[in-house]
Legacy VTK file of the C-alpha trace (Angstrom):
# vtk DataFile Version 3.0
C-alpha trace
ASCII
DATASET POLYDATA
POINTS 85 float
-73.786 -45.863 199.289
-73.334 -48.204 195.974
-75.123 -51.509 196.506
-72.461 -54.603 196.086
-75.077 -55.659 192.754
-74.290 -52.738 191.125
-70.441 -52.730 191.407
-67.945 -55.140 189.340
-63.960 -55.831 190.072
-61.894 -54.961 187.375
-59.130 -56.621 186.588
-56.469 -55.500 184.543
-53.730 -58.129 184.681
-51.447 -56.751 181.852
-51.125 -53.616 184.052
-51.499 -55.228 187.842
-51.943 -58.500 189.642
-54.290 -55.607 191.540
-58.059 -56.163 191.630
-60.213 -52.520 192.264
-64.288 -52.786 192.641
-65.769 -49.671 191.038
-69.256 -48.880 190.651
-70.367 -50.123 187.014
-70.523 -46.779 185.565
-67.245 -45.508 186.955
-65.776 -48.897 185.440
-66.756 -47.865 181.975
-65.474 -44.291 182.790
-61.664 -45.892 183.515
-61.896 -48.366 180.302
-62.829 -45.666 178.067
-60.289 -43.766 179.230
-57.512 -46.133 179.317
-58.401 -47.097 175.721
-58.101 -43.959 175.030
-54.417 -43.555 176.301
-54.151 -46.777 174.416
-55.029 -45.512 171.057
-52.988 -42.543 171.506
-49.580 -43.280 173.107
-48.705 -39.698 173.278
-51.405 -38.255 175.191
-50.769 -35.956 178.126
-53.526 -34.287 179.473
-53.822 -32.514 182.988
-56.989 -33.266 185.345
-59.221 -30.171 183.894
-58.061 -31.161 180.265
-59.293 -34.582 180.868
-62.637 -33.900 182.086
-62.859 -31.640 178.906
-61.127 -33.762 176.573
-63.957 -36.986 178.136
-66.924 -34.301 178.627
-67.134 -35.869 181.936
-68.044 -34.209 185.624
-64.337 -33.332 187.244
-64.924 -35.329 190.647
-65.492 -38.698 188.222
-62.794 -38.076 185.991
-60.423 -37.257 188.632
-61.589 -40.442 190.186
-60.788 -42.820 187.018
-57.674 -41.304 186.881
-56.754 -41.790 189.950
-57.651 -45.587 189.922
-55.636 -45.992 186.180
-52.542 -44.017 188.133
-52.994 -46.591 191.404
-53.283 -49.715 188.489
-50.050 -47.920 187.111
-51.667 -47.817 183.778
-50.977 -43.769 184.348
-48.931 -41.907 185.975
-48.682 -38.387 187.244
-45.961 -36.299 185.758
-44.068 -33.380 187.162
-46.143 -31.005 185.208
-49.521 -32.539 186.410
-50.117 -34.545 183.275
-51.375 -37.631 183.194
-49.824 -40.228 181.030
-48.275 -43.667 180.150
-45.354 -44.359 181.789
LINES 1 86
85 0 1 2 3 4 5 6 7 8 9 10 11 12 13 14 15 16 17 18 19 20 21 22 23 24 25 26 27 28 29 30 31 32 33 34 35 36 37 38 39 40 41 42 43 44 45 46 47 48 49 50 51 52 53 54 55 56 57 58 59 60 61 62 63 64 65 66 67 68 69 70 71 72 73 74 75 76 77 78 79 80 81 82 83 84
């Protein structure tokens, strides 16, 4: 369990009036990843092509995606892509 020192609310009120408290390093995880989709308005990747694309552990990326998709930053599409909406 994630001491309350080591976690930080992010706040992403162009996308939500919705706070989420992450852990810091999963925090940095979801920014660099929604910059990413922000740099690159076209990008569709499913949840194994993420983790590749971010060279990141599947269980974290799946969880920053799921927070950006709950922050409707992403959504899931109906071929299991992640992307803008």
């Amino acid at each position: 369990m994630t001491s309350d020192s080591t976690r930080r609310e992010v706040r992403m009120p162009v996308i939500t009036d919705s706070t989420q408290t992450l852990p810091d390093g999963d925090v940095d995880v979801v920014l660099m990843i929604r910059n990413e989709y922000g740099e690159q308005p076209g990008l569709r990747l499913d949840r194994r092509q993420a983790a590749r694309f971010w060279s990141l552990p599947q269980p974290v990326c799946d969880s920053a995606l799921q927070a950006l998709t709950d922050l409707h930053y992403l959504v899931l599409d109906a071929t299991g892509r992640y992307r803008r909406p």
